[in-house]
Structures are given as structure tokens and as C-alpha cells.
N, C-alpha and C positions, 0 to 999 in steps of 0.2 A: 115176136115183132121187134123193132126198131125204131130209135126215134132217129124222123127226118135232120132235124135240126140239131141238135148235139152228139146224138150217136151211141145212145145209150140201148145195153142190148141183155139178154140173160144170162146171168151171172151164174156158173156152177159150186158148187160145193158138197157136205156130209151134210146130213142128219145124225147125230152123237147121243143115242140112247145112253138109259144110265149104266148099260153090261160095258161100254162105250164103242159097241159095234156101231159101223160106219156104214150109211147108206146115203149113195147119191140123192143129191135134188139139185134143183135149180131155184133162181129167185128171178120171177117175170118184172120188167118193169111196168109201170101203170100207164102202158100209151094208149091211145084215143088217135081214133079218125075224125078229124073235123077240118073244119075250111076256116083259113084264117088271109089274112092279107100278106102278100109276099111283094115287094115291090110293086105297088099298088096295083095288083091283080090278087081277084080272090084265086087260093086253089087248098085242093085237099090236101092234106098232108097228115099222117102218120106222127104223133108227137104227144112227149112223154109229158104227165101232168106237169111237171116241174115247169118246162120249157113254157107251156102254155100260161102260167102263173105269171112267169117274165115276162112274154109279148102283152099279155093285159097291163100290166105297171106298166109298160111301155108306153103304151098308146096312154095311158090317161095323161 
């Protein structure tokens, strides 16, 4: 997944056991579907915790 609003998305990399054989992974980011305010219309949107931590400070 992806976040709507910053664009943040899955990250590749190894796994580095201790032999220090390398095996791919990724690293997901923690997005969430939920409906928040966008220029005063509610709508869905795709958006990574972080982002949703901001628009709440925002609005208080």
C-alpha cells in the first residue's frame, strides 16, 4: 500500500543472518483506510499513521 498524502511506500532490503547470508525482505508501512477531511469534504483515503498523527495536531 501507499500513503495518499506523503507517498510513503515499501521499502526493500536483506535480512543478515549471523553466517551473514542475505535474504530479501521488505519493510511495509503502517497505512490505514480511513475518512478524514480534505478541503472540507469528508473522503477515504489510504494514509500512513504518521500523516494521520499530523492532520489530528492540525485540526486541534
Amino acid at each position: 500500500m501507499k500513503c495518499d498524502i506523503c507517498g510513503k511506500q515499501a521499502q526493500f532490503g536483506h535480512n543478515v543472518s549471523h553466517s551473514k547470508k542475505r535474504t530479501l525482505r521488505r519493510w511495509l508501512p503502517n497505512v490505514h483506510r480511513t475518512t478524514i477531511m480534505v478541503e472540507g469534504r469528508k473522503r477515504k483515503v489510504n494514509i500512513c499513521t504518521r500523516c494521520l498523527r499530523t492532520q489530528y495536531k492540525a485540526a486541534r
